[in-house]
N, CA, C and O atoms as a CHARMM CRD file, in Angstrom:
* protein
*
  304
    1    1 UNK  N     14.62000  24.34100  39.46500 PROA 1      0.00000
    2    1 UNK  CA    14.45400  24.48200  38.03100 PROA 1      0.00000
    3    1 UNK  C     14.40200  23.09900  37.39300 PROA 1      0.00000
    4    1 UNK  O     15.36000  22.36600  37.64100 PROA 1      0.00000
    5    2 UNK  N     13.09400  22.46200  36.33600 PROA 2      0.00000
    6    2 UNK  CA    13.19700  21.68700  36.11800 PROA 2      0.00000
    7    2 UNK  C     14.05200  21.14200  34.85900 PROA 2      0.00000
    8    2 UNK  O     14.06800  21.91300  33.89900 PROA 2      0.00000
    9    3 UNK  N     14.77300  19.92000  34.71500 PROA 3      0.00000
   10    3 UNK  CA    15.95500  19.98000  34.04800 PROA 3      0.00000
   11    3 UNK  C     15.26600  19.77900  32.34200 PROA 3      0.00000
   12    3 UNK  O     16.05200  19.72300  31.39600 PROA 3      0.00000
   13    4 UNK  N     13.97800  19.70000  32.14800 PROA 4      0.00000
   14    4 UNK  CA    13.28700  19.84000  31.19700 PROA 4      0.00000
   15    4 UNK  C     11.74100  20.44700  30.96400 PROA 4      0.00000
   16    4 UNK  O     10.69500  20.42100  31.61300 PROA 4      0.00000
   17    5 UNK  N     12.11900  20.94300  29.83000 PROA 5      0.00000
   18    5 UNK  CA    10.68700  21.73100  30.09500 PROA 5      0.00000
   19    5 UNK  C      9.95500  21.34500  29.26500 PROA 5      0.00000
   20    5 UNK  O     10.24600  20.93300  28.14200 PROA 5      0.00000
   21    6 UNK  N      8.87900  21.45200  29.78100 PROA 6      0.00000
   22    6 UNK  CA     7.31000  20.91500  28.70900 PROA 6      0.00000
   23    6 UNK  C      7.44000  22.33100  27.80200 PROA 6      0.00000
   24    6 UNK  O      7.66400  23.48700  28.16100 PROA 6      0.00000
   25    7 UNK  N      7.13200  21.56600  26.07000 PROA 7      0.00000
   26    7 UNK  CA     6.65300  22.41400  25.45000 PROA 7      0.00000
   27    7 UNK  C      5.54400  22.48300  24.98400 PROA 7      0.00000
   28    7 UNK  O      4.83200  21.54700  24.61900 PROA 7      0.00000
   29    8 UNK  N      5.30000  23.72300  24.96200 PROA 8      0.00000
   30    8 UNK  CA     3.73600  24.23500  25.10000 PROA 8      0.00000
   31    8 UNK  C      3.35200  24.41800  23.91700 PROA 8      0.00000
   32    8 UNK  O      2.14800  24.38600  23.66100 PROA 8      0.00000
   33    9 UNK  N      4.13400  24.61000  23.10800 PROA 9      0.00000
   34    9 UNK  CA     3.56100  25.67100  21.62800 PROA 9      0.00000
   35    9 UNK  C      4.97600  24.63500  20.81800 PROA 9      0.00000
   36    9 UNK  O      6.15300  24.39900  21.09100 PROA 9      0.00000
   37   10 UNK  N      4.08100  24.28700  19.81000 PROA 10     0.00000
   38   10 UNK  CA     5.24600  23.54300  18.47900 PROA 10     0.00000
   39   10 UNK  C      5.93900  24.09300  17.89000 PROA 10     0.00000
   40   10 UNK  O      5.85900  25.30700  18.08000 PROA 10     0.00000
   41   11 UNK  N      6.98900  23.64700  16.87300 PROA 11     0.00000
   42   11 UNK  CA     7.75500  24.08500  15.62900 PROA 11     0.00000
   43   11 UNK  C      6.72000  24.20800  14.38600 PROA 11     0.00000
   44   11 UNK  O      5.93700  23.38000  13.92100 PROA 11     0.00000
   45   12 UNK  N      6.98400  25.45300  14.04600 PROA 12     0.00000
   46   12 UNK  CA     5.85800  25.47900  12.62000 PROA 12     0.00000
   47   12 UNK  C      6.26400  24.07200  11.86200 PROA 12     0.00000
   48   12 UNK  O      7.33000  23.47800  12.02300 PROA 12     0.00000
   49   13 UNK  N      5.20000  23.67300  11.01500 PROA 13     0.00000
   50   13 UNK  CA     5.36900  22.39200   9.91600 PROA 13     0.00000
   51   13 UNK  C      5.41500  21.06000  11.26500 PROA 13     0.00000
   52   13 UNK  O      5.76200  20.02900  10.68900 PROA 13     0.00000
   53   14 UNK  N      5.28600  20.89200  12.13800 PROA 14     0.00000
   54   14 UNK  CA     5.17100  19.88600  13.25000 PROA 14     0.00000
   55   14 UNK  C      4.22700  19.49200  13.36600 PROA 14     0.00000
   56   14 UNK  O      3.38000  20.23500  13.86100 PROA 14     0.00000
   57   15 UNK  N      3.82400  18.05600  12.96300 PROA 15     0.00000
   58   15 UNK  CA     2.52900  17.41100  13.34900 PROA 15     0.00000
   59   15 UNK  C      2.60500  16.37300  13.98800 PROA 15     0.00000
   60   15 UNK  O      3.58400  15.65400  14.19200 PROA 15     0.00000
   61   16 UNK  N      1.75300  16.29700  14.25700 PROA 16     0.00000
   62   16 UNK  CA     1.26900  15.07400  14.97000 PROA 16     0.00000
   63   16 UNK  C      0.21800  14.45900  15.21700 PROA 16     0.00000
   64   16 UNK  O     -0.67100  15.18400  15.66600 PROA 16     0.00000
   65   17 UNK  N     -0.13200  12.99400  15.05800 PROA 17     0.00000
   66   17 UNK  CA    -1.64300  12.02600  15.54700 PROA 17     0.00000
   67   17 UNK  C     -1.91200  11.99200  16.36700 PROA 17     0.00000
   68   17 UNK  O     -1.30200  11.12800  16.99600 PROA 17     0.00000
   69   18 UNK  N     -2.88100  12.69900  17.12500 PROA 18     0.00000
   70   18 UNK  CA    -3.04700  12.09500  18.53100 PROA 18     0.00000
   71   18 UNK  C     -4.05000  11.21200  18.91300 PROA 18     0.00000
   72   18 UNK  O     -5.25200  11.45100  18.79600 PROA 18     0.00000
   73   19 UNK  N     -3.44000   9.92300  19.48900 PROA 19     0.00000
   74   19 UNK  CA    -4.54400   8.59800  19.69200 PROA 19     0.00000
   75   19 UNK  C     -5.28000   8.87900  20.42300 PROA 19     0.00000
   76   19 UNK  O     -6.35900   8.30200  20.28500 PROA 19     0.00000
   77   20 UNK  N     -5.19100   9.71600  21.39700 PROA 20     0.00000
   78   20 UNK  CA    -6.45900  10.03900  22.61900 PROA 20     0.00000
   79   20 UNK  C     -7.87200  10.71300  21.87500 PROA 20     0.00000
   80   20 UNK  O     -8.98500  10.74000  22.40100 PROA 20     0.00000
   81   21 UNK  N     -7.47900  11.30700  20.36300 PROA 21     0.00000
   82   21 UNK  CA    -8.86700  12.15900  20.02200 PROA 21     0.00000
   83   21 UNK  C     -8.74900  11.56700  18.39800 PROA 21     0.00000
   84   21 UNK  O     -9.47800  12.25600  17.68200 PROA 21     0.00000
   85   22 UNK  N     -8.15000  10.65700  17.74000 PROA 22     0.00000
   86   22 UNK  CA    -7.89100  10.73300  16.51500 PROA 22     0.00000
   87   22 UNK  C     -7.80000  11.09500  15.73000 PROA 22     0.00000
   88   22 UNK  O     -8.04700  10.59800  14.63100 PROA 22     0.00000
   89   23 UNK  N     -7.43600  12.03200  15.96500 PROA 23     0.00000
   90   23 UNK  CA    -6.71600  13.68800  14.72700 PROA 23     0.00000
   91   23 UNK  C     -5.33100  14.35100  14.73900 PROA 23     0.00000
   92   23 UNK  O     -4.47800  14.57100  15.59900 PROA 23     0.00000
   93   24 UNK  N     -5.44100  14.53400  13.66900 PROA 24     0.00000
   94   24 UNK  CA    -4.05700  15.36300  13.44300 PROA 24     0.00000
   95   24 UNK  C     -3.97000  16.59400  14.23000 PROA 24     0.00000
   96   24 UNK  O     -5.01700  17.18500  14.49800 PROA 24     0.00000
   97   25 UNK  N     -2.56900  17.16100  14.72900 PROA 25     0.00000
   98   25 UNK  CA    -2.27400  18.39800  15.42300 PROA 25     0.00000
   99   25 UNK  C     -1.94700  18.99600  14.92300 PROA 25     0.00000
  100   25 UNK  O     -2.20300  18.47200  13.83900 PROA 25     0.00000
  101   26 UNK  N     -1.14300  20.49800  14.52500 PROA 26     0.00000
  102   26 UNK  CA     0.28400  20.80200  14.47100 PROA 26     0.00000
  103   26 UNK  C      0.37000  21.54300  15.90600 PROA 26     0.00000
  104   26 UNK  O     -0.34400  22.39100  16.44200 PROA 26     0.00000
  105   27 UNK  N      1.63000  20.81500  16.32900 PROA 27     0.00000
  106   27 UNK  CA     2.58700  21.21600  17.41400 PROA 27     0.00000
  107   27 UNK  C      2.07300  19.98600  18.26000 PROA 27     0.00000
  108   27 UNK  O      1.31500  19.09900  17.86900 PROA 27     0.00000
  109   28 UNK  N      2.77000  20.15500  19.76100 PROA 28     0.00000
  110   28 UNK  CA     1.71900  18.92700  20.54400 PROA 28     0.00000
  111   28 UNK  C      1.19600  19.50900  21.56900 PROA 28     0.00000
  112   28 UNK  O      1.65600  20.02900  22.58500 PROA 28     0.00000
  113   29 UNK  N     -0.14600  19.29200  21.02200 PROA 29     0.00000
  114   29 UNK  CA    -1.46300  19.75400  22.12000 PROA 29     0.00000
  115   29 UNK  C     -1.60200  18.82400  23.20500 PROA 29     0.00000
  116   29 UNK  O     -1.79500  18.96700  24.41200 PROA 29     0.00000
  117   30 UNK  N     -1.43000  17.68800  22.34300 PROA 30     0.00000
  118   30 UNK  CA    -1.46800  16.57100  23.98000 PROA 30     0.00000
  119   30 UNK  C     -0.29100  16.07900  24.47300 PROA 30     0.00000
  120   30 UNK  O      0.81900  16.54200  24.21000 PROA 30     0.00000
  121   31 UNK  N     -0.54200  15.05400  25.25600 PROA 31     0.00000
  122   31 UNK  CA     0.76400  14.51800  25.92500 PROA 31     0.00000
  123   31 UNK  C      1.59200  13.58300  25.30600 PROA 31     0.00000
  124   31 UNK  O      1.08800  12.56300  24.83600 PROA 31     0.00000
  125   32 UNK  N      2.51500  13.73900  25.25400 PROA 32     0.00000
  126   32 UNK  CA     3.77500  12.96800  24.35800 PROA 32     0.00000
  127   32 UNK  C      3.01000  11.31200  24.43800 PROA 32     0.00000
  128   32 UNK  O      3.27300  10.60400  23.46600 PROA 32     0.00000
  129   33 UNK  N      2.40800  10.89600  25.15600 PROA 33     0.00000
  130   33 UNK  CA     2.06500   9.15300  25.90100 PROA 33     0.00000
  131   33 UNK  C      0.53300   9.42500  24.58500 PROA 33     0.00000
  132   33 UNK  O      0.32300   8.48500  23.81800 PROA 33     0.00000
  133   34 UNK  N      0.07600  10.06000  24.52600 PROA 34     0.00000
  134   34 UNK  CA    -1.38500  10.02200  23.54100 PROA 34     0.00000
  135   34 UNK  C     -0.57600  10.49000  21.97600 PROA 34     0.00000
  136   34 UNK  O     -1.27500  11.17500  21.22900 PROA 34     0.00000
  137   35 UNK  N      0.35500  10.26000  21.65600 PROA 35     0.00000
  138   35 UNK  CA     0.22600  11.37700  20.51600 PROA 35     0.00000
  139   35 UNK  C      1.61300  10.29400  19.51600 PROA 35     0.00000
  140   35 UNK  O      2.41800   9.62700  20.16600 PROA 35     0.00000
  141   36 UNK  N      1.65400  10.30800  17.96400 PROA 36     0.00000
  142   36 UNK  CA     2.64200   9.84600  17.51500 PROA 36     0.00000
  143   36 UNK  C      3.24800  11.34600  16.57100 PROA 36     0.00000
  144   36 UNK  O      2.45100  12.13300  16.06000 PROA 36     0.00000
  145   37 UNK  N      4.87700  11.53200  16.47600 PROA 37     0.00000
  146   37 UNK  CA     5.31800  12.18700  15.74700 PROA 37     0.00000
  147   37 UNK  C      6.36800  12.47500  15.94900 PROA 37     0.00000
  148   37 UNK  O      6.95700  11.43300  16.23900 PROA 37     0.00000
  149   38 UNK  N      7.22000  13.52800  15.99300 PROA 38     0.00000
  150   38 UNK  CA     6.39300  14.76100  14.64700 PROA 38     0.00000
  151   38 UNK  C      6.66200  14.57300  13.04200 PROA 38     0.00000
  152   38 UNK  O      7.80500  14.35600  12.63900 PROA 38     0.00000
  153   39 UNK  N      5.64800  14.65800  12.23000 PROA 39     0.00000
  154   39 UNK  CA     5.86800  14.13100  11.40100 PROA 39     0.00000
  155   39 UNK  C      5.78600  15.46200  10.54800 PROA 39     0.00000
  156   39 UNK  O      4.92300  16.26700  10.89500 PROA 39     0.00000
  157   40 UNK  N      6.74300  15.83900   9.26600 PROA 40     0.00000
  158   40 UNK  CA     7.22900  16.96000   8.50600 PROA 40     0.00000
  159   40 UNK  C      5.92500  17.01000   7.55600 PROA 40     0.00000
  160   40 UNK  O      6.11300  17.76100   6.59900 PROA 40     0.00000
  161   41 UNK  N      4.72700  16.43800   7.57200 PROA 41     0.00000
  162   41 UNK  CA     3.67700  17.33300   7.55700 PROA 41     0.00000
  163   41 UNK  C      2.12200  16.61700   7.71500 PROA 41     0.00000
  164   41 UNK  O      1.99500  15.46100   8.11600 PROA 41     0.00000
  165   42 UNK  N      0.94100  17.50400   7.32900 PROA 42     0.00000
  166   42 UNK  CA     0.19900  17.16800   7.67500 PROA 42     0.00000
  167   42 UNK  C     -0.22900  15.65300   7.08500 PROA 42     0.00000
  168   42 UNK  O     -0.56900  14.69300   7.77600 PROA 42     0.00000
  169   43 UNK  N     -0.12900  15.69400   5.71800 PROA 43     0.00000
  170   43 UNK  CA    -0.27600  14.12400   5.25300 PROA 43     0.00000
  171   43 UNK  C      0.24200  12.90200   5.78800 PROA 43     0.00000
  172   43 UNK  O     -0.44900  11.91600   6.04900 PROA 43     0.00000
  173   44 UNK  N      1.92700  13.03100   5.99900 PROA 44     0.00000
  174   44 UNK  CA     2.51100  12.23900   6.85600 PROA 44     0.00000
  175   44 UNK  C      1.35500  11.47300   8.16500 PROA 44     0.00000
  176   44 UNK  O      1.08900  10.27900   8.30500 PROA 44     0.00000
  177   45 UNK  N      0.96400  12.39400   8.79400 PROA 45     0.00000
  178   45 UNK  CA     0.56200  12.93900  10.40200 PROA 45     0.00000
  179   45 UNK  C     -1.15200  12.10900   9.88800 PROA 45     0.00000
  180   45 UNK  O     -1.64800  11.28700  10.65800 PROA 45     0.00000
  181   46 UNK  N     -1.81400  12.44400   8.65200 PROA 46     0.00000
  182   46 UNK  CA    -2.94500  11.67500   8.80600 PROA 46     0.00000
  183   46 UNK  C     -2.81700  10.48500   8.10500 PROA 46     0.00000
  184   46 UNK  O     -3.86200   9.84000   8.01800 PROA 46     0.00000
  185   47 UNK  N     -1.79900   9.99700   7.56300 PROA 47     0.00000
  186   47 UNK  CA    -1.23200   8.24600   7.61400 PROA 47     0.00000
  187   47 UNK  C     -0.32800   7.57200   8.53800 PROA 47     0.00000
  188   47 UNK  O      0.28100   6.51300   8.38100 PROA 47     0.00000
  189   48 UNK  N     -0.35000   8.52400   9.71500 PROA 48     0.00000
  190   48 UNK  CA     0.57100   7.85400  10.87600 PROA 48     0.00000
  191   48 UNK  C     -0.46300   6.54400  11.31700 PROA 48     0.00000
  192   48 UNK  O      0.34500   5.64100  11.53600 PROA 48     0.00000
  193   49 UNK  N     -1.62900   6.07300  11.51900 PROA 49     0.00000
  194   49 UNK  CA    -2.06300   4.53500  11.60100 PROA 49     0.00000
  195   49 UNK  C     -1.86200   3.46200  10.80100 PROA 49     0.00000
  196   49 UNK  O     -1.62700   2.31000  11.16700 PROA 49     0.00000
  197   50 UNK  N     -1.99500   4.00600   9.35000 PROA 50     0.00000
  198   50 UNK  CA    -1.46100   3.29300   8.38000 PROA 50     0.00000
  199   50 UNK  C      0.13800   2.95000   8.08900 PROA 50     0.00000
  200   50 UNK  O      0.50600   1.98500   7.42000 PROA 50     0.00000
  201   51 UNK  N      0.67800   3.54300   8.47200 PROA 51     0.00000
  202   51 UNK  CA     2.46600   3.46400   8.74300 PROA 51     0.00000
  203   51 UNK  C      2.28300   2.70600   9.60300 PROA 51     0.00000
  204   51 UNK  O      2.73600   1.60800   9.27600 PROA 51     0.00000
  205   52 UNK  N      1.77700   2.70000  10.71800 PROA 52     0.00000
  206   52 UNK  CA     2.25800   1.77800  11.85400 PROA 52     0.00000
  207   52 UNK  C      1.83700  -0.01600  11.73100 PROA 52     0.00000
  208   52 UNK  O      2.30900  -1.08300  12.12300 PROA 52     0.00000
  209   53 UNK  N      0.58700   0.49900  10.88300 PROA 53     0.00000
  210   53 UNK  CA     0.23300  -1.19800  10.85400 PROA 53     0.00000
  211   53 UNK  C      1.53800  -1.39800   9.79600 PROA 53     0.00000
  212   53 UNK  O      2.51400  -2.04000  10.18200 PROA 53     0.00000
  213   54 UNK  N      1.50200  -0.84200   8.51000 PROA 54     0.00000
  214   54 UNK  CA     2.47100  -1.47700   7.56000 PROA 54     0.00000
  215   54 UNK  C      3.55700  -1.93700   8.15700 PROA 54     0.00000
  216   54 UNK  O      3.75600  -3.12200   7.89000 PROA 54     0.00000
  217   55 UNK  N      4.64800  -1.26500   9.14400 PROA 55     0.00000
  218   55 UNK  CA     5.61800  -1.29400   9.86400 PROA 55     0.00000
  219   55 UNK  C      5.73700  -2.16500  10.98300 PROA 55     0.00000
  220   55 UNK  O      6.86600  -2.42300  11.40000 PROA 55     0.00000
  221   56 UNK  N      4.51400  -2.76200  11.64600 PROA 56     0.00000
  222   56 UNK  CA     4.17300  -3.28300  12.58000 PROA 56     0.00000
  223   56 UNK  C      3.84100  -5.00700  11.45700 PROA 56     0.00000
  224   56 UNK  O      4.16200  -6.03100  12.05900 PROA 56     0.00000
  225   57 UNK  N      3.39300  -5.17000  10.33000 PROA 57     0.00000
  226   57 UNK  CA     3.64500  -6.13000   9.51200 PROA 57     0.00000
  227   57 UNK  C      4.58800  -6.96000   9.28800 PROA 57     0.00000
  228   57 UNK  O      4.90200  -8.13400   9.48900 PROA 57     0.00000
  229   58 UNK  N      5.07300  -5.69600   8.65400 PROA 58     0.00000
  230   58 UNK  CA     6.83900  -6.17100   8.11000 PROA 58     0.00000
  231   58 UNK  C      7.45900  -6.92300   9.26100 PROA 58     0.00000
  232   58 UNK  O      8.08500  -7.93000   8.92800 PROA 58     0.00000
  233   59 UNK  N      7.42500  -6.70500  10.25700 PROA 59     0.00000
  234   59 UNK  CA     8.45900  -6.60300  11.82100 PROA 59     0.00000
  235   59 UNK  C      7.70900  -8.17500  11.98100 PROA 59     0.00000
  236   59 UNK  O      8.44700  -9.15600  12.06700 PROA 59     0.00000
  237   60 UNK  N      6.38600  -8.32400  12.01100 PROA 60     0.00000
  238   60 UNK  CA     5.90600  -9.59300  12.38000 PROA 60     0.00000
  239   60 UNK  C      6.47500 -11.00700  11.38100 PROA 60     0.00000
  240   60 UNK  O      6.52400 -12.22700  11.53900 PROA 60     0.00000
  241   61 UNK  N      6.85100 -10.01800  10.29500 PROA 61     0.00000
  242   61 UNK  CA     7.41300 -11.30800   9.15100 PROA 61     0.00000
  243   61 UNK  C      8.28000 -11.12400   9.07400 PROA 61     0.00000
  244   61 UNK  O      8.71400 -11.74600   8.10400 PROA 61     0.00000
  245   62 UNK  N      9.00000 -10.57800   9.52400 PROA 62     0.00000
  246   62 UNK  CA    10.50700 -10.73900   9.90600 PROA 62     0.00000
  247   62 UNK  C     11.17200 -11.91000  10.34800 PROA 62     0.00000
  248   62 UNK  O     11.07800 -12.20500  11.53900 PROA 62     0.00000
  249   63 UNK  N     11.84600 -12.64100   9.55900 PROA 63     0.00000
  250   63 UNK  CA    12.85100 -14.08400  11.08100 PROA 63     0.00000
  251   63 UNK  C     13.71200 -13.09300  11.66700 PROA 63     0.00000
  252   63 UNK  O     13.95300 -13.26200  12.86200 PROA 63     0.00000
  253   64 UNK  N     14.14700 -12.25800  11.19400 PROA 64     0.00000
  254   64 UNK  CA    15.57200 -11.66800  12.26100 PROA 64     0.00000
  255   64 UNK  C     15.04900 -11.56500  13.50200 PROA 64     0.00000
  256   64 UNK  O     15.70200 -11.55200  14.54600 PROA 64     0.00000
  257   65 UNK  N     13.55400 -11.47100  13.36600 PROA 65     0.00000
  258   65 UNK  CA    12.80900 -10.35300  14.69800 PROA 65     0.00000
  259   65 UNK  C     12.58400 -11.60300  15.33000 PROA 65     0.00000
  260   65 UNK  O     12.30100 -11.44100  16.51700 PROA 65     0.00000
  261   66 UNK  N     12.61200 -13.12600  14.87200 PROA 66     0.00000
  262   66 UNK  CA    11.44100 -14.37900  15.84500 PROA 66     0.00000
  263   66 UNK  C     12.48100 -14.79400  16.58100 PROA 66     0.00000
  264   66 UNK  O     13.52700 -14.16100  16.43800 PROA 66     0.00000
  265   67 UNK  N     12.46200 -15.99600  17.58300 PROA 67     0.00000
  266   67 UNK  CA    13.47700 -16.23300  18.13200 PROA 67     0.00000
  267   67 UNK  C     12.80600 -17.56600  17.60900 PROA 67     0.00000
  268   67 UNK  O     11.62400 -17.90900  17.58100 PROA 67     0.00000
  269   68 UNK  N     14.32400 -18.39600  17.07800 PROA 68     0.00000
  270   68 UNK  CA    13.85400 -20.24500  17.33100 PROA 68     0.00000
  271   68 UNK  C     12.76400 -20.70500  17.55500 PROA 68     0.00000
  272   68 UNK  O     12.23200 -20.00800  18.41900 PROA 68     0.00000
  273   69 UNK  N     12.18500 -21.43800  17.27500 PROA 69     0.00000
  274   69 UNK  CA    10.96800 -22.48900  18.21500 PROA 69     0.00000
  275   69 UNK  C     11.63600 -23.42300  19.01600 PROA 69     0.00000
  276   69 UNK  O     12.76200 -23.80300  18.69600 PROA 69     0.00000
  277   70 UNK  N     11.17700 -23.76200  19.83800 PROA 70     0.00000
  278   70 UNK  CA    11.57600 -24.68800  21.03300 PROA 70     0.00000
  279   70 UNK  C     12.06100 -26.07600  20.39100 PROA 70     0.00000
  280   70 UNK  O     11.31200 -26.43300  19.48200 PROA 70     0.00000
  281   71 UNK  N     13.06800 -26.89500  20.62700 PROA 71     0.00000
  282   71 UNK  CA    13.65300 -27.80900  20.18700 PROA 71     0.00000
  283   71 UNK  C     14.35800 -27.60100  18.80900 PROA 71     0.00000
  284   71 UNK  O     14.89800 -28.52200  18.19600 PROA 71     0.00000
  285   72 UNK  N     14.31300 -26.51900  18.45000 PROA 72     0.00000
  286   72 UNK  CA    15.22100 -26.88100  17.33300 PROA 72     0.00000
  287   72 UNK  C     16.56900 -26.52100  17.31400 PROA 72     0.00000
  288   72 UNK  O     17.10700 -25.98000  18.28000 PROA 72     0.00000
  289   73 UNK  N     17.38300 -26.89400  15.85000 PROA 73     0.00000
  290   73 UNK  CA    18.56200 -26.83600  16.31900 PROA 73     0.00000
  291   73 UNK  C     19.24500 -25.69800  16.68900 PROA 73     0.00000
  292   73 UNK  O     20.37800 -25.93200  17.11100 PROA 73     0.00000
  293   74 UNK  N     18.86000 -24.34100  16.65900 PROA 74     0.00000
  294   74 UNK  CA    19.51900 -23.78600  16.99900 PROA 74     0.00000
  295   74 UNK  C     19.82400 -23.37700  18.92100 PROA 74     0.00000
  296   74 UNK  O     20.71200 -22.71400  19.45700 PROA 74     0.00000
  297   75 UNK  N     18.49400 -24.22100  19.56900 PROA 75     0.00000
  298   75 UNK  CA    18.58900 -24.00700  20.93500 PROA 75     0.00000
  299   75 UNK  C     20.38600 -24.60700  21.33700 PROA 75     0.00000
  300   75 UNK  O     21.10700 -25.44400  20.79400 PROA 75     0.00000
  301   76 UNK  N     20.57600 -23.69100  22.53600 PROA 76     0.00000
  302   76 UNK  CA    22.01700 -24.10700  23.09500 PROA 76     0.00000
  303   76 UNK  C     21.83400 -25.38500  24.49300 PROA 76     0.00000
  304   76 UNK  O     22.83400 -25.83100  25.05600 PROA 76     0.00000
């Protein structure tokens, strides 16, 4: 018996992007590795690329996120 099971059929209101076909789902038709979510609805689910760049932005201008540059003072 496997200790998890694939689900086949979604939670009503469950969406999801899937990168392998670029469309919205509800439930997950594809494989968890092609797909972003679940997002509480369909709008969410067709700005999941746009979330990610915004989010993927922020994170790049982040200092918490950079480490030092080489020689400076904070190297040990």
């Amino acid at each position: 018996m496997p200790l998890f099971k694939r689900r086949t059929v979604g939670k009503p209101g469950e969406w999801f992007y899937c990168l392998e076909h670029k469309k919205v789902e509800e439930g997950p038709d594809c494989p968890g590795k092609d797909r972003m979510g679940p997002y509480s609805s369909r709008k969410e689910a067709t700005q999941a690329m746009e979330t990610a760049r915004e989010r993927n932005a922020e994170w790049e201008n982040d200092p918490r996120w950079h480490d030092a540059p080489a020689g400076s003072p904070d190297d040990d």
